[in-house]
PDB file of N, CA, C and O in Angstrom, chain B, residues numbered from 101:
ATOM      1  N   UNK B 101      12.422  22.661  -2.004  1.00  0.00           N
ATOM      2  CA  UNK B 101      13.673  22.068  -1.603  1.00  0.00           C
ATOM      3  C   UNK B 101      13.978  20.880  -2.513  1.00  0.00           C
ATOM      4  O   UNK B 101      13.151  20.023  -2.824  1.00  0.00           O
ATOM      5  N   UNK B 102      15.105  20.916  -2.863  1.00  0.00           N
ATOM      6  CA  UNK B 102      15.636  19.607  -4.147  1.00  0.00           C
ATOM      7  C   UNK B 102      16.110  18.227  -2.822  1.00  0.00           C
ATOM      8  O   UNK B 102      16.453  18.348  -1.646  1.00  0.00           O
ATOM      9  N   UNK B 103      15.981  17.385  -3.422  1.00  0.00           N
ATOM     10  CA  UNK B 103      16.829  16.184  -3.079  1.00  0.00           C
ATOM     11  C   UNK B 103      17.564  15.007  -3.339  1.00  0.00           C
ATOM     12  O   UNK B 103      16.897  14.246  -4.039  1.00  0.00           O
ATOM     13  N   UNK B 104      18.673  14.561  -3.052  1.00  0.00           N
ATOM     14  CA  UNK B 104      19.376  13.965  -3.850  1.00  0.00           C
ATOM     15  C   UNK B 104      19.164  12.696  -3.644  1.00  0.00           C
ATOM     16  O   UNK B 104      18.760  12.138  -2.624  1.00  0.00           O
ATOM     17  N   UNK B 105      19.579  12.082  -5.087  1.00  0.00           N
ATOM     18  CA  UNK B 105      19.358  10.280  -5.014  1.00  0.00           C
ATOM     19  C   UNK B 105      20.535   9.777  -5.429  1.00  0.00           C
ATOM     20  O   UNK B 105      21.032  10.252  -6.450  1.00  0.00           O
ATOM     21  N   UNK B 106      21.156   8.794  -4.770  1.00  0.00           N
ATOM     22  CA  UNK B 106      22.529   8.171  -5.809  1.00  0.00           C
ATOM     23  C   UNK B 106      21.876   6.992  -6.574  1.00  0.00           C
ATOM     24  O   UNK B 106      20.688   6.844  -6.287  1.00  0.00           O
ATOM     25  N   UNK B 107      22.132   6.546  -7.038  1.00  0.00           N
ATOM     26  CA  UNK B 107      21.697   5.108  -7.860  1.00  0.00           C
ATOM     27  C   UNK B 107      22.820   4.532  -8.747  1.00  0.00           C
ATOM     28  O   UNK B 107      23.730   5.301  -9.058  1.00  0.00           O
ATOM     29  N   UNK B 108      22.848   3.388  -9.142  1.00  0.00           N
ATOM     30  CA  UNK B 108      23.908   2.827  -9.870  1.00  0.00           C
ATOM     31  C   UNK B 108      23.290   2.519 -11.250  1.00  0.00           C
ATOM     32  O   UNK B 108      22.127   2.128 -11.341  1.00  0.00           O
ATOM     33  N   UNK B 109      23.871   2.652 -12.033  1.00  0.00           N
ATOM     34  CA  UNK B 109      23.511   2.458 -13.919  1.00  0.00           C
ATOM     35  C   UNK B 109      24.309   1.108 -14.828  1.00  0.00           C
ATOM     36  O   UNK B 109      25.194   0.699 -14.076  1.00  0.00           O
ATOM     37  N   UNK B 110      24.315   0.712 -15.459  1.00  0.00           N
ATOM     38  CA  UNK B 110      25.180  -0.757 -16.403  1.00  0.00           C
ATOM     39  C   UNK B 110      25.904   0.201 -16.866  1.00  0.00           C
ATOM     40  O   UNK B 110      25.465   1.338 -17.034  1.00  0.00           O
ATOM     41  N   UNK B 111      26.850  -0.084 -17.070  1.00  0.00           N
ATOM     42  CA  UNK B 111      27.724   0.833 -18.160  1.00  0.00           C
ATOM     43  C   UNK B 111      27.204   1.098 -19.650  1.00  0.00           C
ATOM     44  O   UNK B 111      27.625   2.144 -20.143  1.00  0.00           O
ATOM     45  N   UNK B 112      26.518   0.469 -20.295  1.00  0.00           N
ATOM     46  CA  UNK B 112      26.215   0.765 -21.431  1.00  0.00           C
ATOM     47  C   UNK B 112      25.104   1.571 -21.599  1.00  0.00           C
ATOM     48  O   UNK B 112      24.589   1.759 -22.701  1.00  0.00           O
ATOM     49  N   UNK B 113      24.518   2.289 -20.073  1.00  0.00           N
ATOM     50  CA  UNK B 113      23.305   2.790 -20.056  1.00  0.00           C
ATOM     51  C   UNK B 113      23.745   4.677 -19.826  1.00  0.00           C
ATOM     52  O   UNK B 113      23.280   5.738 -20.242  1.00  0.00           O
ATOM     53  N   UNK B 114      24.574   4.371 -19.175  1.00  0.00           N
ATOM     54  CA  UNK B 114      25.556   5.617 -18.157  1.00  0.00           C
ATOM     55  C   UNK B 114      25.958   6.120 -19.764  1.00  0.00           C
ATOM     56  O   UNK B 114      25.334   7.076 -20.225  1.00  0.00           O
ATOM     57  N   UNK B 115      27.007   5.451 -20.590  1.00  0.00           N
ATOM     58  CA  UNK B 115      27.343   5.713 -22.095  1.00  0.00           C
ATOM     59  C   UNK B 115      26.729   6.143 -22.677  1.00  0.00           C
ATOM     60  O   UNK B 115      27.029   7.089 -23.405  1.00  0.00           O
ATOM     61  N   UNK B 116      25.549   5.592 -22.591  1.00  0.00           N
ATOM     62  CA  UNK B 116      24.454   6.494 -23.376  1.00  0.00           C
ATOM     63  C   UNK B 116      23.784   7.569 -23.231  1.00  0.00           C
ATOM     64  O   UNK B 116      23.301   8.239 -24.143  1.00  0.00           O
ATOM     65  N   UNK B 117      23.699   7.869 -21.612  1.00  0.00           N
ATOM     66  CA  UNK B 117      23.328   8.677 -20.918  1.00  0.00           C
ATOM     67  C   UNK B 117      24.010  10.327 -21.275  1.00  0.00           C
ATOM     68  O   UNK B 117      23.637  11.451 -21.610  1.00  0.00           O
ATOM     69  N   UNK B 118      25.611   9.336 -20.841  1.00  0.00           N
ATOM     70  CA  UNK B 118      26.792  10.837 -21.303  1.00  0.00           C
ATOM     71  C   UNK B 118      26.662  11.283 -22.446  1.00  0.00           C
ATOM     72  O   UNK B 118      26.742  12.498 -22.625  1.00  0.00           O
ATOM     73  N   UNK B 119      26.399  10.297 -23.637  1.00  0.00           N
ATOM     74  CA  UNK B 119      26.379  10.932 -24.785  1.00  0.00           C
ATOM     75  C   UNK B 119      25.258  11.445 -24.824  1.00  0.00           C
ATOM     76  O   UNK B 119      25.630  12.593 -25.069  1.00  0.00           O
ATOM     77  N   UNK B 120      23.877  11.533 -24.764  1.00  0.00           N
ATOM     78  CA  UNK B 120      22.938  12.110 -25.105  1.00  0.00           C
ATOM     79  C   UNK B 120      23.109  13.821 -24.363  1.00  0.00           C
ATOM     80  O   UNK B 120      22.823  14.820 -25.023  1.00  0.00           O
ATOM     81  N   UNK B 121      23.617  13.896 -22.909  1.00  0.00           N
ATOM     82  CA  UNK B 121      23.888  14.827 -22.397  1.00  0.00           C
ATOM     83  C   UNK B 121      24.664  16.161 -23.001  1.00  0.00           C
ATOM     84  O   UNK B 121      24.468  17.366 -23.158  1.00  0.00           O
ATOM     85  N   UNK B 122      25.687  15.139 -23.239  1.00  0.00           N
ATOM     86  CA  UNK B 122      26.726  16.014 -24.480  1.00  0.00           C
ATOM     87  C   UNK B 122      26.026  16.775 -25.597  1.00  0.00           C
ATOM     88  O   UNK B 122      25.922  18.000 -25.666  1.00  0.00           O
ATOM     89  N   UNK B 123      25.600  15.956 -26.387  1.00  0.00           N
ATOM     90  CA  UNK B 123      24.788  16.462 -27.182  1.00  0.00           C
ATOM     91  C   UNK B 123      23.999  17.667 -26.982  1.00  0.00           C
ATOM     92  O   UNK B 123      23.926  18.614 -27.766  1.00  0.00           O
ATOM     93  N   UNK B 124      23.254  17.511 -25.549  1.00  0.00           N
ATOM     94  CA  UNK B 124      22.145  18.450 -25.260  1.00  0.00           C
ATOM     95  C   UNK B 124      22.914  20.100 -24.077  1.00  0.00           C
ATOM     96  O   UNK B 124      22.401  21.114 -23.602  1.00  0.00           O
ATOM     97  N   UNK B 125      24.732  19.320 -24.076  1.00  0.00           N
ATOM     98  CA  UNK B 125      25.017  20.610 -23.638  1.00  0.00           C
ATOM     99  C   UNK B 125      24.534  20.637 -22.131  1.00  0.00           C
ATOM    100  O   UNK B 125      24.266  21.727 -21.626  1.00  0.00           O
ATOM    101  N   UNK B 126      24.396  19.277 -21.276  1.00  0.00           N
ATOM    102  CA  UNK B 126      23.997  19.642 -20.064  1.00  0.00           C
ATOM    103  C   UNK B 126      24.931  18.555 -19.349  1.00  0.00           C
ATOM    104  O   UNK B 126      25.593  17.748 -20.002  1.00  0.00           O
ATOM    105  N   UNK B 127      24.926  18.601 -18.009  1.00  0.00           N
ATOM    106  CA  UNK B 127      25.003  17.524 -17.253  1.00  0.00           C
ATOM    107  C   UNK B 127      24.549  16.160 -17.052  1.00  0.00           C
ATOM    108  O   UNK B 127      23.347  16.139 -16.788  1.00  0.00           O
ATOM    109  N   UNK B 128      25.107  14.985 -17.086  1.00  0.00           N
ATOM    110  CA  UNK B 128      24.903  13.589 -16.717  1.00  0.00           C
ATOM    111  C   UNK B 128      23.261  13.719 -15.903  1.00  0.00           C
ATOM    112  O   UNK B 128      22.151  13.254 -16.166  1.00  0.00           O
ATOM    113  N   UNK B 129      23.841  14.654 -14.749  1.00  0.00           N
ATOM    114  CA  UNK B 129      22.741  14.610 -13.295  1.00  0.00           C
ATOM    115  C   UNK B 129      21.658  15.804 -13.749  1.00  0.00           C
ATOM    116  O   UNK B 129      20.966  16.160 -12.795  1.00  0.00           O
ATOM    117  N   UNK B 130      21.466  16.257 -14.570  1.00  0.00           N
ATOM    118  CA  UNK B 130      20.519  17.521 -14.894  1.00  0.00           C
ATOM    119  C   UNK B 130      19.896  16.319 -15.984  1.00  0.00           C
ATOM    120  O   UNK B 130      18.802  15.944 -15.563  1.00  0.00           O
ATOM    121  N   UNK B 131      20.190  15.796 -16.937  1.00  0.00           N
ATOM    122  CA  UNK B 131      19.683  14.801 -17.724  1.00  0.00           C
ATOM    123  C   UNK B 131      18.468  14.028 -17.094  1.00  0.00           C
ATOM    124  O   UNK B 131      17.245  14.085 -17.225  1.00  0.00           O
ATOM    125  N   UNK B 132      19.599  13.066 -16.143  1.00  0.00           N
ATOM    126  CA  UNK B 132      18.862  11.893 -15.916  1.00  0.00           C
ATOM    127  C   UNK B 132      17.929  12.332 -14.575  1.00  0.00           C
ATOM    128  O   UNK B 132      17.253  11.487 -13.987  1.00  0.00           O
ATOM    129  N   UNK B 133      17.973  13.874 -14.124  1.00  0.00           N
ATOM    130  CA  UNK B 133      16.704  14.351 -13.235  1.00  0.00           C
ATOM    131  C   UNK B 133      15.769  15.153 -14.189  1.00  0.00           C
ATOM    132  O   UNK B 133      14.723  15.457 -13.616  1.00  0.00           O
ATOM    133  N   UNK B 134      15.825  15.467 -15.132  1.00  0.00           N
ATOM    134  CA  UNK B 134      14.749  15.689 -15.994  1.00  0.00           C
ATOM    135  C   UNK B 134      14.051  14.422 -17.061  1.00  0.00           C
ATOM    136  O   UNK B 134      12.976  14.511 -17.655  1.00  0.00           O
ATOM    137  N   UNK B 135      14.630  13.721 -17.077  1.00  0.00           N
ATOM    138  CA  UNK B 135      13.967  12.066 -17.523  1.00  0.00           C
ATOM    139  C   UNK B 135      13.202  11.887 -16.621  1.00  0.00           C
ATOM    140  O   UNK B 135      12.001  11.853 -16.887  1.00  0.00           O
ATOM    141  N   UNK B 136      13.665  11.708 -15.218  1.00  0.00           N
ATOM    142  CA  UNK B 136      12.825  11.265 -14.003  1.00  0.00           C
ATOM    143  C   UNK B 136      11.654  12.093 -13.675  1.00  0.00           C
ATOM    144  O   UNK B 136      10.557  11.537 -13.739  1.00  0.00           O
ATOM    145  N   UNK B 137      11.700  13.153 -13.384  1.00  0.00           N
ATOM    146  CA  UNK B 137      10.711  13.799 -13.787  1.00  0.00           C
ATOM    147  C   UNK B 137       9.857  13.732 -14.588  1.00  0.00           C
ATOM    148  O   UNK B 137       8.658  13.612 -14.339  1.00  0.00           O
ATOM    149  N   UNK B 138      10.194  13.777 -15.302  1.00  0.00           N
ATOM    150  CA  UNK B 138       9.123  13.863 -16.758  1.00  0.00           C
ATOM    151  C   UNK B 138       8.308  12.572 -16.645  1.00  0.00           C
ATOM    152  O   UNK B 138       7.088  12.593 -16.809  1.00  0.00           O
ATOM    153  N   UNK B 139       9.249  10.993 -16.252  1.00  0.00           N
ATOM    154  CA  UNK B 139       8.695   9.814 -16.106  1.00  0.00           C
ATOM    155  C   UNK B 139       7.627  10.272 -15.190  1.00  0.00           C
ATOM    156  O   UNK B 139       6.488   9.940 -15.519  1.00  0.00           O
ATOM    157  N   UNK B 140       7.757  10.940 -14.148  1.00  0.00           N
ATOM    158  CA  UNK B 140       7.002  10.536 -13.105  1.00  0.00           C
ATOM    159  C   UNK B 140       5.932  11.388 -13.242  1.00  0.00           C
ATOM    160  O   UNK B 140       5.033  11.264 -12.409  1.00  0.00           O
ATOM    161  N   UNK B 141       5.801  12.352 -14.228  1.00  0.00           N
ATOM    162  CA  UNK B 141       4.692  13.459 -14.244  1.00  0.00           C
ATOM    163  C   UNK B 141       3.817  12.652 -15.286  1.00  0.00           C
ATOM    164  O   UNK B 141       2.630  12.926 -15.464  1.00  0.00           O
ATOM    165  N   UNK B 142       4.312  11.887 -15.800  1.00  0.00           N
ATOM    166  CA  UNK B 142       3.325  11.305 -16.970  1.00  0.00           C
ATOM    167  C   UNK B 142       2.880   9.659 -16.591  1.00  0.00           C
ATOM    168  O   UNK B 142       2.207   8.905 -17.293  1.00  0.00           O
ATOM    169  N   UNK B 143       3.558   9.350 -15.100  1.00  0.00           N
ATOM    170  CA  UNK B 143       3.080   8.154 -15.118  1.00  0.00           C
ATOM    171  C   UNK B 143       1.574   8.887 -13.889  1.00  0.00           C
ATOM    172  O   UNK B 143       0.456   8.375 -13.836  1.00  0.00           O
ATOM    173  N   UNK B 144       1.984  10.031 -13.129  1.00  0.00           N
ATOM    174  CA  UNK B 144       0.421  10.692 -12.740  1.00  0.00           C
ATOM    175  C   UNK B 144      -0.094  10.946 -13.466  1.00  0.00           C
ATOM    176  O   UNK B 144      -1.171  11.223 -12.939  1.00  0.00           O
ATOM    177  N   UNK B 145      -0.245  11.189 -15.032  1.00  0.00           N
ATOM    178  CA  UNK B 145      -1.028  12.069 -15.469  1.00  0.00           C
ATOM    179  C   UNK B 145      -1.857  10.592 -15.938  1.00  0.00           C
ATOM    180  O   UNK B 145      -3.050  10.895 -15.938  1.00  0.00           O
ATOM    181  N   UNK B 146      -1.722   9.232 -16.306  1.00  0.00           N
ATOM    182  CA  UNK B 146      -1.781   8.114 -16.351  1.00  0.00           C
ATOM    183  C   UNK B 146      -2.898   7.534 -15.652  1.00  0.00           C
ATOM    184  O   UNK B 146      -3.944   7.056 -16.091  1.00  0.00           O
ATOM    185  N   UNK B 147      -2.318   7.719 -14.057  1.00  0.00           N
ATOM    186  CA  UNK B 147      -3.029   7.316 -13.326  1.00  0.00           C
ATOM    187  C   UNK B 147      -4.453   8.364 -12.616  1.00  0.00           C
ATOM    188  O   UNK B 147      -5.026   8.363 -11.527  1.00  0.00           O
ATOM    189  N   UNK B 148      -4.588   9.111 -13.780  1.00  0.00           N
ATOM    190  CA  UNK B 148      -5.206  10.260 -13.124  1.00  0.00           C
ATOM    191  C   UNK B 148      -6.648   9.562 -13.980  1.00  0.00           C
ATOM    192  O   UNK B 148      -7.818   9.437 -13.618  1.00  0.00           O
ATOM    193  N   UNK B 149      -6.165   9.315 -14.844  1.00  0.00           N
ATOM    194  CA  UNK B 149      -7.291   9.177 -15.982  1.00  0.00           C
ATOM    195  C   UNK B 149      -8.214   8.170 -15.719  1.00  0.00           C
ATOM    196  O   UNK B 149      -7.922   7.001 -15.969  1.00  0.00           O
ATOM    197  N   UNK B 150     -10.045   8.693 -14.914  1.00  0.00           N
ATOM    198  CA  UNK B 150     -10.581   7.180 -14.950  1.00  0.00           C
ATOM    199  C   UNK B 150     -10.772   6.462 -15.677  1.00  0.00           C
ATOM    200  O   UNK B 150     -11.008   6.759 -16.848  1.00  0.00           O
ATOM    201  N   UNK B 151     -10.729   5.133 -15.177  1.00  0.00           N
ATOM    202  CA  UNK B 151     -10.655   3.579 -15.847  1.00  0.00           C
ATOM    203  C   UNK B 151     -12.295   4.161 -16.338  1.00  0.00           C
ATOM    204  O   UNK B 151     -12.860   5.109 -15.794  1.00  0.00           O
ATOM    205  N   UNK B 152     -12.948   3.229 -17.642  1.00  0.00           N
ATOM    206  CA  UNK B 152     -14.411   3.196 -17.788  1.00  0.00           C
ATOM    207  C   UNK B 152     -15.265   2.142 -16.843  1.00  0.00           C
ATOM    208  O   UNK B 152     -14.803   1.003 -16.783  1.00  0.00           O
ATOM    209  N   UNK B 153     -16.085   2.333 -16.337  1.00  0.00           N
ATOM    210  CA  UNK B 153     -16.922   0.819 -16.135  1.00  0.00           C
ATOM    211  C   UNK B 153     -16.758   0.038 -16.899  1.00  0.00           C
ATOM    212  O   UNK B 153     -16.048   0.115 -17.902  1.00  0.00           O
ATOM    213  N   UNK B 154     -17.521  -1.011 -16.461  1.00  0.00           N
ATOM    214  CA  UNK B 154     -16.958  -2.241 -17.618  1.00  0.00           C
ATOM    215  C   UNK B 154     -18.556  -1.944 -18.227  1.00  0.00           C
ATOM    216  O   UNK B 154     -19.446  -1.175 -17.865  1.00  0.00           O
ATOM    217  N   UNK B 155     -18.482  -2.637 -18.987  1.00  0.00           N
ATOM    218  CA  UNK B 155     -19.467  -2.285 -19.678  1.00  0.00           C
ATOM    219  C   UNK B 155     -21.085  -3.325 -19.076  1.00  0.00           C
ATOM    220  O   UNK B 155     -20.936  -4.148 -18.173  1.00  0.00           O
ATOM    221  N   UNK B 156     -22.056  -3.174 -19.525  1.00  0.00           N
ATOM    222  CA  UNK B 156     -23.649  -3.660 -19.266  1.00  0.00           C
ATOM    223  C   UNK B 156     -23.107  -4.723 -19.999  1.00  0.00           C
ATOM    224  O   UNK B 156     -22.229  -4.881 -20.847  1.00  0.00           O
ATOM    225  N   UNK B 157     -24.177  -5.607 -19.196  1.00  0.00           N
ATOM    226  CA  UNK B 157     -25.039  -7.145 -20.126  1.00  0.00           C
ATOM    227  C   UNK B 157     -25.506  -6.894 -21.308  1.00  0.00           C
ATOM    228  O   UNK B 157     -25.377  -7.557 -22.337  1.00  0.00           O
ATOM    229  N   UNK B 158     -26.374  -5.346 -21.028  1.00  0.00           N
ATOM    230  CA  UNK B 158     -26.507  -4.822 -22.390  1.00  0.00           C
ATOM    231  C   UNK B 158     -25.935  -4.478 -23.514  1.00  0.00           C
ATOM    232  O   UNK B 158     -26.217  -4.878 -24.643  1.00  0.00           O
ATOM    233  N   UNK B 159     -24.923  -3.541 -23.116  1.00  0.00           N
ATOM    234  CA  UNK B 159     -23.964  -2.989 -23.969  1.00  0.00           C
ATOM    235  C   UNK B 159     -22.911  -4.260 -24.262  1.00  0.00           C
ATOM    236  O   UNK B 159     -21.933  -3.828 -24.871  1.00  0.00           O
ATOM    237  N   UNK B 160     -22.841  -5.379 -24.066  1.00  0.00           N
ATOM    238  CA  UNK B 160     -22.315  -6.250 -24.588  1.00  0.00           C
ATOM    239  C   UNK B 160     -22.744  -7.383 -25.610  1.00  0.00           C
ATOM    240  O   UNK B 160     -22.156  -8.248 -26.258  1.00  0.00           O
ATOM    241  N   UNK B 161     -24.028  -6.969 -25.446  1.00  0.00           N
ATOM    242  CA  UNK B 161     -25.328  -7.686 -26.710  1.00  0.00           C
ATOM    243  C   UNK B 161     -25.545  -9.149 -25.564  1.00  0.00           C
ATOM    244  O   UNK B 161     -25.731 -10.235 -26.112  1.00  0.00           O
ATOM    245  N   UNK B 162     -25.521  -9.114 -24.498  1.00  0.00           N
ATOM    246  CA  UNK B 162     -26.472  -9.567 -23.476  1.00  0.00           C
ATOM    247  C   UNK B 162     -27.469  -9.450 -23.003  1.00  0.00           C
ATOM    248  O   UNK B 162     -27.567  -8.698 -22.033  1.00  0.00           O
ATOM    249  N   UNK B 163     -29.281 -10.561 -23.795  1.00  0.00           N
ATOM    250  CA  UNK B 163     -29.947  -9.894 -23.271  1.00  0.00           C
ATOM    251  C   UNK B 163     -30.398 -10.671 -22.761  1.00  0.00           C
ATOM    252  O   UNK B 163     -30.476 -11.722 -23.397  1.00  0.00           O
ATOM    253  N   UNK B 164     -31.027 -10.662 -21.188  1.00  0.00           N
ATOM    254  CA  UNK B 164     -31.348 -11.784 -20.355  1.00  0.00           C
ATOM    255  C   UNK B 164     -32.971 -11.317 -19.913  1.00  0.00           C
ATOM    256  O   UNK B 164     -33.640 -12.036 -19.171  1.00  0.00           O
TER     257      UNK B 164
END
């Protein structure tokens, strides 16, 4: 099931928006829901990735 979002844009962002759309032969709202998407699949794929430990006393040339 899809769902809709309204949101408001600056004008010089919306401008840019239309034109890139144009270009690509699609819709304003097919655009800026495949940006969003895409943002949001790569800010999981991001957070997917474990952090390392921090590193040893050792592995930092700490030797006690």
């Amino acid at each position: 099931m899809t769902k809709r979002l309204a949101t408001y844009l600056a004008d010089g962002i919306y401008d840019l928006l239309e034109e890139w759309a144009t270009q690509e032969r699609r819709s304003i709202s097919s655009l800026a829901a495949f940006l969003l998407e895409k943002a949001v699949r790569e800010h999981q794929e991001q957070r997917q990735i474990p952090k390392p430990p921090p590193p040893s006393d050792e592995q930092q040339g700490r030797w006690e």
